[in-house]
C-alpha positions in Angstrom: 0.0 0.0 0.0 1.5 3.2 -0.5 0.9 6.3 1.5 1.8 10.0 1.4 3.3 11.0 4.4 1.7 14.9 4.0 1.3 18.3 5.8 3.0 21.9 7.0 6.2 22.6 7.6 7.8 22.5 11.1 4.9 20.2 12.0 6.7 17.1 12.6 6.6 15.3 9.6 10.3 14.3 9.6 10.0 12.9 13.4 6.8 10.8 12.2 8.7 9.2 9.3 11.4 8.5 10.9 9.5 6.8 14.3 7.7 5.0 11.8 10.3 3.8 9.3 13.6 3.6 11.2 16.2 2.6 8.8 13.9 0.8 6.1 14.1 4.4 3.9 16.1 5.8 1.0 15.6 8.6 -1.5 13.0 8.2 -4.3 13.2 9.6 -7.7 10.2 11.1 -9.5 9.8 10.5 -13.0 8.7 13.7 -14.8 10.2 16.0 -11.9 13.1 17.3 -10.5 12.5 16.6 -6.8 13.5 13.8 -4.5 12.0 12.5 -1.5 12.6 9.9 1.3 10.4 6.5 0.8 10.6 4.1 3.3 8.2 1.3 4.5 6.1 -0.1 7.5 5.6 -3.9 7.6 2.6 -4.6 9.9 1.0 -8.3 9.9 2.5 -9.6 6.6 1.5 -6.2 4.9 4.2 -3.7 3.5 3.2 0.2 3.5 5.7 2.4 1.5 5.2 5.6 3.1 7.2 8.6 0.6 7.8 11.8 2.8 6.6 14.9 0.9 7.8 18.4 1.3 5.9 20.6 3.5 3.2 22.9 2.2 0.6 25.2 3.3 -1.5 24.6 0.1 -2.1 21.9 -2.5 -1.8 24.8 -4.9 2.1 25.5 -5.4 4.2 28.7 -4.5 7.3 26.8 -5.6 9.2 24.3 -7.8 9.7 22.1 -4.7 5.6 21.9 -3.5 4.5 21.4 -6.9 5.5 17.7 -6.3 2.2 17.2 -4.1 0.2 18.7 -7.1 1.7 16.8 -9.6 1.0 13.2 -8.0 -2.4 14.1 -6.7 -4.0 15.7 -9.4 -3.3 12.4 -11.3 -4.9 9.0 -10.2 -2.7 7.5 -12.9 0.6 8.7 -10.8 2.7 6.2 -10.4 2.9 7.5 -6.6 -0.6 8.2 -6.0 -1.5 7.5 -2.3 -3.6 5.0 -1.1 -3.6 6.4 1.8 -2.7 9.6 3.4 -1.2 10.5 6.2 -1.4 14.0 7.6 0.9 15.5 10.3 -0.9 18.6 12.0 1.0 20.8 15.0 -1.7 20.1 17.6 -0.6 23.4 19.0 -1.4 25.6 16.2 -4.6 23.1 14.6 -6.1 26.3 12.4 -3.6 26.7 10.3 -3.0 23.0 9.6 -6.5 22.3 9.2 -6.6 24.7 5.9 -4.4 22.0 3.8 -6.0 18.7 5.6 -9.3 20.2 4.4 -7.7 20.1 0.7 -6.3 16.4 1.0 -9.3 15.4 2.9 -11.7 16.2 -0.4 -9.7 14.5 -2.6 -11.7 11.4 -1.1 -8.4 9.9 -0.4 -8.6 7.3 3.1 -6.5 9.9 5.6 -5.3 9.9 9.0 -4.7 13.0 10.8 -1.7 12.9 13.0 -2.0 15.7 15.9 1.0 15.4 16.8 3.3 18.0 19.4 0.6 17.2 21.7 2.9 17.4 24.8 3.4 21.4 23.2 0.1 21.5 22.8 -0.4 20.3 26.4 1.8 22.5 28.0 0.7 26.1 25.9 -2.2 25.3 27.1 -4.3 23.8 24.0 -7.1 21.7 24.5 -8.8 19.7 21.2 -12.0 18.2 21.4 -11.6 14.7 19.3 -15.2 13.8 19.4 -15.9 17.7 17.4 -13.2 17.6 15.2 -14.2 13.7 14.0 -17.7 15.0 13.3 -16.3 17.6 10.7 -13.7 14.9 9.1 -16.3 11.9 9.5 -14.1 10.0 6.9 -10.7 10.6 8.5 -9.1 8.6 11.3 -7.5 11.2 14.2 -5.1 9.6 16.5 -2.5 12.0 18.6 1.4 11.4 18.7 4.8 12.5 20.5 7.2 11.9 18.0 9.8 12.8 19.5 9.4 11.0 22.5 8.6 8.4 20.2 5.0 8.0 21.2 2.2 7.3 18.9 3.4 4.4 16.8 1.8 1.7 17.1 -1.3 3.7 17.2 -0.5 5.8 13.9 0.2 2.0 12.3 -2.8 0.2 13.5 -5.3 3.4 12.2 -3.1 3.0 8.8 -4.5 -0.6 8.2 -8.0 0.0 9.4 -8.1 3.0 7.3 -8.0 1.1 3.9 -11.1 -0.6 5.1 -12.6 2.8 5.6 -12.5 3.5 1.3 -15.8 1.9 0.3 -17.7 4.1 2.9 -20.0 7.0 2.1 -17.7 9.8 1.7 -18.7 12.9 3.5 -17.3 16.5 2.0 -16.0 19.2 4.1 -16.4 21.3 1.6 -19.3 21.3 -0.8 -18.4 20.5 -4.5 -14.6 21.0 -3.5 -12.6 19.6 -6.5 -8.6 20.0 -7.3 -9.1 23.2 -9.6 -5.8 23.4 -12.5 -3.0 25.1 -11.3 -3.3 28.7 -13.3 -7.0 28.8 -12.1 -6.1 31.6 -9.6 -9.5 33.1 -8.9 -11.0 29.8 -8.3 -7.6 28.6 -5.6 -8.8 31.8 -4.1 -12.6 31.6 -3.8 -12.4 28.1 -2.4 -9.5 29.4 0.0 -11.9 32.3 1.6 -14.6 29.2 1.6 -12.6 26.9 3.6 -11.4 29.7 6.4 -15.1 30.8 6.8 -15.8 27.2 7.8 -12.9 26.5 9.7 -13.2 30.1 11.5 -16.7 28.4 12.2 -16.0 25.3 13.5 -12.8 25.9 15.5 -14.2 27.6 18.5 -15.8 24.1 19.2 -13.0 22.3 18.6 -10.2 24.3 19.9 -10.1 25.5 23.5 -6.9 27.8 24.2 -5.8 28.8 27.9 -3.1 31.6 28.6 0.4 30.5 26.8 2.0 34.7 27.1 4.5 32.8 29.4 5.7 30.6 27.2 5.8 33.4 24.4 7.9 35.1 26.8 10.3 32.8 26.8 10.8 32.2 23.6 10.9 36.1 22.3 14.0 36.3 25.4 15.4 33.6 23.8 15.5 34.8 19.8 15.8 38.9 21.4 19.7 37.0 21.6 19.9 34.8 18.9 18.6 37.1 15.9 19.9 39.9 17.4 21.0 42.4 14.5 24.5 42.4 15.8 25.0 39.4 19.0 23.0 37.0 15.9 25.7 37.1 13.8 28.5 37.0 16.3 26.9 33.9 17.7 26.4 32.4 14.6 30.2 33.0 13.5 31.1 31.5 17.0 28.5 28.3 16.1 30.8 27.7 12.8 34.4 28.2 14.5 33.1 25.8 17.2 32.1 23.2 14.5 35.2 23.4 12.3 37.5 23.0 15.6 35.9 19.9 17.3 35.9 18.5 13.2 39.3 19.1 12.6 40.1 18.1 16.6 38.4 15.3 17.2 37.8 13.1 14.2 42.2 12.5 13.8 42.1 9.4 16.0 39.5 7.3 14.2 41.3 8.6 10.7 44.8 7.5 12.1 43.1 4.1 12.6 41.4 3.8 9.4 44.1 4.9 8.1 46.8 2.0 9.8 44.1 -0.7 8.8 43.8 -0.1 5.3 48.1 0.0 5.3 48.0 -3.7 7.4 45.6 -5.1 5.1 47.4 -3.9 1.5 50.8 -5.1 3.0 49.2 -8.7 4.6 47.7 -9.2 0.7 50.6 -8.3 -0.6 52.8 -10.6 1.2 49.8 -13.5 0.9 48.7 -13.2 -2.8 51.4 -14.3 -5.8 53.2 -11.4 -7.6 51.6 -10.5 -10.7 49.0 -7.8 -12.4 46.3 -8.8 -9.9 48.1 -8.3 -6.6 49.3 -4.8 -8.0 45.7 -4.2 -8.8 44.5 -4.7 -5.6 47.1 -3.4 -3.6 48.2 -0.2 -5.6 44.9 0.3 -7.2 42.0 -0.5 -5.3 42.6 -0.3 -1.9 44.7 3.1 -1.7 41.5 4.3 -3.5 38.9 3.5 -1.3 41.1 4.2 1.5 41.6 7.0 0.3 37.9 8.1 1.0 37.0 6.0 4.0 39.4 7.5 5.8 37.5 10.7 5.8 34.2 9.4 7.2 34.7 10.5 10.6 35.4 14.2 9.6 32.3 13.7 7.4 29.9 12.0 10.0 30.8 15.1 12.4 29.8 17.8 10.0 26.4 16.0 9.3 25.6 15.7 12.8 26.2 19.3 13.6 23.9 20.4 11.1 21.3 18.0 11.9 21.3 19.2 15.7 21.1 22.8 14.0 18.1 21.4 12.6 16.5 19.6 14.9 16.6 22.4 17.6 15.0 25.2 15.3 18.1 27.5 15.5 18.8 26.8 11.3 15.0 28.2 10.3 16.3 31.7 13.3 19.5 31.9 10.8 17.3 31.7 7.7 15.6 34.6 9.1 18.2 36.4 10.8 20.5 36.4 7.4 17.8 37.7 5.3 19.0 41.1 6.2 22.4 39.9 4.8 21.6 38.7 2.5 19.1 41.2 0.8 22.2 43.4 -0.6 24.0 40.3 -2.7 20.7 39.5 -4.6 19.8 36.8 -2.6 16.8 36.0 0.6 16.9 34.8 3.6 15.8 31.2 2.0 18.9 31.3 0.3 20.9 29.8 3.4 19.6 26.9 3.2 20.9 25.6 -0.3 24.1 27.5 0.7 24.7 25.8 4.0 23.3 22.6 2.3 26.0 22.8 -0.3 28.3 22.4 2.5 27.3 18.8 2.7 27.1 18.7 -1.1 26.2 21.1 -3.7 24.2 18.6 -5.4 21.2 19.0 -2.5 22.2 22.5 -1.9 21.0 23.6 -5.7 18.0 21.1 -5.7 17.0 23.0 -1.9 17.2 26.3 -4.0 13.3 25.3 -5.7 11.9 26.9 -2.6 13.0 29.8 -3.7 10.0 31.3 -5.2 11.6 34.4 -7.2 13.3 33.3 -10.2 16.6 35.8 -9.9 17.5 34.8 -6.4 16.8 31.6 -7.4 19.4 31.5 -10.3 21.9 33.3 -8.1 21.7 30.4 -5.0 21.7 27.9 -7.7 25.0 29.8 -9.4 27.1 30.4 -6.3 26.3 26.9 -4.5 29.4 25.1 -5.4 31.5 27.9 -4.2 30.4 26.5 -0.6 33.2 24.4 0.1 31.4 20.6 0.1 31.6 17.6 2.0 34.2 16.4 -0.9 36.5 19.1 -0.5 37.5 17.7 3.5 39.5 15.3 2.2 41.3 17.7 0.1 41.5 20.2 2.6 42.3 17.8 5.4 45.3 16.0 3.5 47.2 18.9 2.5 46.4 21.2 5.7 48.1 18.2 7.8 50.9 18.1 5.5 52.1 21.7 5.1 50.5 23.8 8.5 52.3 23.0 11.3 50.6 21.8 14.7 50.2 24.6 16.5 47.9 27.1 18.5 47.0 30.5 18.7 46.5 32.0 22.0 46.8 28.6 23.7 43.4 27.4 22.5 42.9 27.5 18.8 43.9 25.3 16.8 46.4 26.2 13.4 44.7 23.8 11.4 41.4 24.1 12.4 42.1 28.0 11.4 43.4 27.8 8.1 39.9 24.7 7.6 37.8 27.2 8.8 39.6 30.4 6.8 38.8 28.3 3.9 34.8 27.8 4.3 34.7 31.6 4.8 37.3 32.3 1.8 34.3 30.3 -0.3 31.7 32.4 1.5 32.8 35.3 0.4 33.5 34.3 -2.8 29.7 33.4 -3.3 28.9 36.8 -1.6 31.5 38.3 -4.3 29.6 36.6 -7.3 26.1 37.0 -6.2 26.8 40.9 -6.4 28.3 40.5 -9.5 24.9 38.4 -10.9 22.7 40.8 -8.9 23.9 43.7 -11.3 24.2 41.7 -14.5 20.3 39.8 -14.1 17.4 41.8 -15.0 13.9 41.0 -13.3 10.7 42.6 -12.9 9.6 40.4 -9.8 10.3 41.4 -6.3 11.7 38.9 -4.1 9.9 38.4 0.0 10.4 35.5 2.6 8.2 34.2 4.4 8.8 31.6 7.3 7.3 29.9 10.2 9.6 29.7 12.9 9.5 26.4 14.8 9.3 26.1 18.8 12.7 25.6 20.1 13.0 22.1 21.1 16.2 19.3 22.0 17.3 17.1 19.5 16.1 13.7 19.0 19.0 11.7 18.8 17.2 9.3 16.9 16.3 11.4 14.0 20.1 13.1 13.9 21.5 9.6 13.9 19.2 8.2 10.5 20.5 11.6 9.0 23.6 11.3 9.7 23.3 7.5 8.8 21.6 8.3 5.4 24.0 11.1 4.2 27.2 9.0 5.0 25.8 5.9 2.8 25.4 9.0 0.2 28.8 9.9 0.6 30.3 6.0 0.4 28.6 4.6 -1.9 28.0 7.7 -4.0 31.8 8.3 -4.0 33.2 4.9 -3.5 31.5 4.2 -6.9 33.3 6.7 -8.9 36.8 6.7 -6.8 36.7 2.4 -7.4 36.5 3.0 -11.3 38.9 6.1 -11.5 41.2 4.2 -9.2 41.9 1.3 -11.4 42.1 3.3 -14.5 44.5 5.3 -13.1 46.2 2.2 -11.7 46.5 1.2 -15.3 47.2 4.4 -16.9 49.9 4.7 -14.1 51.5 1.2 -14.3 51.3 1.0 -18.4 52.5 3.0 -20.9 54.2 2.8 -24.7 55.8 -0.2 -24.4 59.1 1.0 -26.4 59.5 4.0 -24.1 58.6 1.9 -21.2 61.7 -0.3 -21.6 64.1 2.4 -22.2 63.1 4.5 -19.5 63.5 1.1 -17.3 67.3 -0.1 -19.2 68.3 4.0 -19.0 67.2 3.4 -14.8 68.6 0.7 -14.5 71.9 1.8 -15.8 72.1 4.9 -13.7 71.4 2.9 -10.5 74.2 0.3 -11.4 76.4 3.5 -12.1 75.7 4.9 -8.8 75.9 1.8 -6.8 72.4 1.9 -5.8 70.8 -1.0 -3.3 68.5 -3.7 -4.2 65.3 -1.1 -3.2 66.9 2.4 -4.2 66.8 0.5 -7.8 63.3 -0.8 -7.5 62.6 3.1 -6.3 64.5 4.8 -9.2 63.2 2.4 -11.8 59.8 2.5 -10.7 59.8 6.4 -11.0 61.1 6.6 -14.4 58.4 4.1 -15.4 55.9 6.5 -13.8 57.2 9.3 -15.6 57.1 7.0 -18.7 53.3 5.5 -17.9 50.2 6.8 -20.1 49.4 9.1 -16.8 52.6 9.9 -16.7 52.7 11.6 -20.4 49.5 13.0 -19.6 51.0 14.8 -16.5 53.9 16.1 -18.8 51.8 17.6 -20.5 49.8 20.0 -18.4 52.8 20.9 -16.3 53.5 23.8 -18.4 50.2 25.4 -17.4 50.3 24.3 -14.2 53.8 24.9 -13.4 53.1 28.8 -12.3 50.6 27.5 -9.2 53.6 25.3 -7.5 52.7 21.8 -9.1 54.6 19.3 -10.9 52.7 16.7 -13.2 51.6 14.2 -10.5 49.3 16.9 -9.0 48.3 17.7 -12.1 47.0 14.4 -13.0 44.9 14.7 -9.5 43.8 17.7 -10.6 42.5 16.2 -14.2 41.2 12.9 -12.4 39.1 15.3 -9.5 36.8 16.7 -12.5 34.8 13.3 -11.8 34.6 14.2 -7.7 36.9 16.3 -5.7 37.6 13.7 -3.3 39.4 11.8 -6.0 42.0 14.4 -5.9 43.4 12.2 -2.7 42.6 8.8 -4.0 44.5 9.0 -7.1 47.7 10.5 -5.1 47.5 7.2 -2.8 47.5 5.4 -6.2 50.1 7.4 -8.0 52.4 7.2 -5.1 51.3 3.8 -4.5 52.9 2.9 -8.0 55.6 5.4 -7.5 57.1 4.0 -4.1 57.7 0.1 -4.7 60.2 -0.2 -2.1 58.0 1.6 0.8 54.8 0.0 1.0 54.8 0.5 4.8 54.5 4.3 4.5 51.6 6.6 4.5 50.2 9.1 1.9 51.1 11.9 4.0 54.8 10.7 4.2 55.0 9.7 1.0 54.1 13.4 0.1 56.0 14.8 2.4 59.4 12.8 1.1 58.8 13.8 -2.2 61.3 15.9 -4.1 61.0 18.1 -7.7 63.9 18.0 -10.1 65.8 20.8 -8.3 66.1 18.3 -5.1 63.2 20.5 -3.1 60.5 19.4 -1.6 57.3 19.5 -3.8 54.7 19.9 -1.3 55.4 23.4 0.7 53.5 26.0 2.0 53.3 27.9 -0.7 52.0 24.7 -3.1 49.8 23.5 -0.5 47.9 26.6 0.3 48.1 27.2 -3.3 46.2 24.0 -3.9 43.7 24.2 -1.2 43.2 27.8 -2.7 42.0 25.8 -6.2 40.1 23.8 -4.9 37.8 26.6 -2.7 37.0 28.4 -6.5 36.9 25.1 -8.8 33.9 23.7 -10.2 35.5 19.9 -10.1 32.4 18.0 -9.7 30.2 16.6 -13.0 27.6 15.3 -11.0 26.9 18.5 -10.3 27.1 20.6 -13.5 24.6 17.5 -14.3 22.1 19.0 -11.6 22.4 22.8 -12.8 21.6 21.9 -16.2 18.5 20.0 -15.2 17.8 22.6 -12.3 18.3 25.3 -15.0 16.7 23.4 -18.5 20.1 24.7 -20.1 23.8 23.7 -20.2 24.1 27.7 -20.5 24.5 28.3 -16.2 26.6 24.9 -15.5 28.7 26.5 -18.7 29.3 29.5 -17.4 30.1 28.0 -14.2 32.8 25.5 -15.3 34.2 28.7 -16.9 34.0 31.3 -14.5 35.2 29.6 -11.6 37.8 27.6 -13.2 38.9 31.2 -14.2 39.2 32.1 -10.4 40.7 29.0 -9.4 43.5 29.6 -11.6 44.1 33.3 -10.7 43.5 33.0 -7.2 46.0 29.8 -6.8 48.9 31.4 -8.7 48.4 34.8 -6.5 48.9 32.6 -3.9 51.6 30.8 -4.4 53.8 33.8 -6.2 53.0 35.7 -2.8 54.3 32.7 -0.4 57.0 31.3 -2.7 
């Protein structure tokens, strides 16, 4: 049976799919729209439920790309998706306005349940709903009240879910008279039948609704935002709220990476010893696993930044900065609404420019959508992480902060204001005749429910793996091969003219492997491919190995790490034991320097805060957009900046 898991925002809704589902969800795809949702499913005596979790509306009638979703499968009995049952989340404590879309759903003469849940906030501000009343106006609805997130309601919200199919065949009983799903450019008629239904809700709610004194609690909570949307403290706390987040990241998650990191070494050694030499071995342990580990080892940094944001969430502070940074934001061309696909995009800019449908005026739509990737992402951390920890020393400022965690956090904030930087830029060059507003419900402060912030985090790390792991797998064995193959004629001599040198220079058993293994790489398909480039890439501080990286990170910016491991993996056959990071850190360029210094690190990390090294989600503009025109212009522009910016850099530090 498949239900649609429907209603307002802030009501719940997440909390409810969640209590109900658990783990059993993923993200569904909508064929004929751009817009994703969560499906997961309920099994209840030998019967399977897939409940799909739409966004939150106010209306069935759309004021964005995003709600038009809930049109577009219900107006259609054919839908693929079309609900069997629905399942309707109301705020108990604020029934009026909720009442306005259940009305809508309800006439569509689909089976519902109305979920009142919040009803401990409803309890304590006072709220009091008589059942029996509010039955009488629904007569075809099931009403059953829930505590999400105290994880009450359940097995209620469940058993009303499989009585309510046998509740179809009954005489259906209209809220409304003659209430029908009117076409979406019918605005006259959306707002007739609007003005119909809040007469008849005004009506009925006095007999349903009984409110006692809640200016206490209101009190509290105006006390509480007179600090944290404050035109100046807001800000201030809010910069503190990042700092805090990019220390305890950069602090805390080393330990479990260090580990990772030994594992992944033990087992490529322990296969390498146990498996017969040959192309496979080499596969596995120069190609494979140095790939993967390159990006598993970043999880915990990952899994850290997910659950910060999720608490932000959870707690209701993340809709305060939505409406606190609308006055920022107002000057760059952008709203309030904007933050959300901007902080979004720090997780990845894939979500971030699909969150930007909410946005209901086209120009700050285009310009969130445009300056997205310029958030530094999720797959810039293991960028960022590698070459911070190889070229900024360990230190602190003022006995408490961090170096590293400094220069991770200067970063995020160089990207920020690069996206500020552009947005004016757009603001000037876009013409538009509509004028953008925001409007938002701010939720009730409440505590995190560890539940929910563990499924999100949960979810968005199997996004990251297996996403990721997909693309870094493939790349690494073709860079494997590209790495360990090349012309076969210039293969040999580079190997005879290595070998010659070494017996020249009375080299050891392993400083022969070493040298003949790096004129091989030199000599490999890669290797010619690197040669290339250099030229261009010489004035930023990098030799051809980067550049390869650099070439091999237009598939995902975390690949930027795993094909190092694997290029270094080839390029040090007589040092298996040692780690990326020393491995980098021992390498020399041709004038017997070390390759990786400050000035090429920060250089790099400078690149990759302006690059638009990511297909996936050039992919996503152009379907966001309907044109290649914006991901274009994109690829171009900031590739443009990249370059600039990295080879100010390094020219000022060299």
């Amino acid at each position: 049976m498949k239900v649609a898991l429907l209603g307002n925002p802030n009501t719940g809704k997440s909390s409810i799919f969640n209590l109900l589902t658990g783990l059993r969800q993923h993200v569904g795809n909508f064929p004929g729209v751009t817009v994703e949702c969560k499906v997961g499913t309920i099994i209840h005596n030998n019967e399977e439920f897939t409940v799909t979790d739409f966004p939150g509306t106010y209306s069935i009638y759309p004021h964005s790309k995003e709600e038009e979703l809930i049109y577009h499968v219900l107006s259609d009995k054919n839908h693929s998706s079309f609900p069997d049952l629905a399942l309707f989340v109301a705020d108990a404590s604020n029934l009026k306005r909720n009442l306005f879309l259940f009305s809508q759903i309800y006439d569509l003469k689909i089976p519902c349940v109305l979920v009142l849940n919040m009803s401990d906030l409803a309890h304590r501000n006072g709220v009091i709903i008589d059942l029996n009343a509010l039955n009488k106006s629904f007569p075809n609805a099931t009403i059953v009240t829930s505590n999400a997130r105290a994880g009450l309601g359940k097995d209620r919200i469940i058993a009303e879910l499989a009585k309510a199919k046998s509740r179809k065949n009954l005489e259906f009983v209209p809220f409304l008279s003659n209430a029908r799903l009117h076409a979406k450019k019918e605005f006259s008629l959306h707002e007739e039948e609007a003005e119909q239904r809040f007469e008849k809700l005004n009506k009925l709610l006095p007999s349903i609704v009984s409110q006692k004194s809640i200016e206490k609690r209101e009190n509290q909570s105006r006390k509480i935002d007179k600090l944290l949307v404050h035109p100046v403290f807001g800000y201030l706390l809010f910069i503190i709220v990042l700092l805090v987040i990019f220390q305890f990241i950069f602090s805390f998650a080393s330990y479990p990476m260090d580990a990772i990191e030994n594992a992944f070494m033990f087992f490529s050694r322990s296969l390498n010893d146990i498996l017969p030499a040959g192309i496979f071995t080499d596969l596995i342990c120069e190609g494979i696993l140095p790939g993967i580990g390159g990006v598993v080892i970043f999880i915990p940094q990952i899994a850290l930044l997910f659950f910060f944001m999720a608490i932000l969430e959870e707690s209701g502070y993340l809709a305060r900065v939505v409406f606190m940074m609308d006055r920022l934001m107002r000057p760059f061309g952008l709203n309030g609404k904007s933050v959300v696909p901007l902080m979004s995009s720090v997780a990845c800019a894939i979500p971030g420019v699909m969150a930007a449908r909410t946005i209901s005026d086209w120009k700050e739509r285009m310009i969130t959508i445009f300056v997205a990737p310029l958030m530094s992402c999720s797959a810039r951390i293991p960028v960022y992480t590698l070459l911070i920890a190889l070229v900024i020393p360990d230190e602190t400022i003022l006995g408490i902060f961090n170096l590293k965690g400094l220069v991770l956090f200067g970063l995020y904030f160089l990207g920020i204001v690069a996206a500020l930087g552009v947005a004016i830029v757009m603001k000037l060059l876009i013409r538009s005749k509509e004028k953008g507003f925001l409007l938002l419900e701010l939720p009730s402060y409440k505590t995190p429910r560890w539940g929910n912030v563990g499924i999100s985090v949960l979810d968005k790390v199997k996004i990251f793996i297996f996403d990721a792991g997909k693309i870094i797998l493939a790349i690494s064995i073709i860079l494997w091969a590209l790495a360990s193959y090349g012309p076969s004629d210039r293969m040999k001599v580079a190997s005879e003219k290595a070998t010659e040198i070494a017996m020249k220079k009375s080299l050891n058993k392993d400083e022969t492997a070493s040298l003949v293994a790096s004129s091989k790489l030199e000599n490999s398909y890669i290797g010619i491919m690197g040669k290339t480039i250099e030229p261009i890439i010489q004035p930023l501080g990098y030799d051809w190995k980067m550049g390869i990286s650099l070439i091999a990170s237009f598939a995902a910016r975390e690949v930027f790490v795993g094909s190092l491991a694997t290029i270094y993996a080839v390029h040090a056959d007589d040092d298996n034991s040692a780690t990326l990071l020393e491995k980098l850190r021992a390498d020399k360029n041709k004038m017997g320097e070390p390759t990786y210094t400050l000035a090429s690190g920060l250089s790099l990390m400078v690149f990759y805060v302006f690059a638009m090294q990511c297909m996936a989600t050039l992919a996503v503009v152009k379907r966001e957009t309907n044109s290649w025109k914006w991901a274009l212009i994109q690829l171009v522009t900031f590739g443009i900046m990249a370059y600039l910016a990295a080879l100010v850099t390094f020219q000022l530090l060299n």
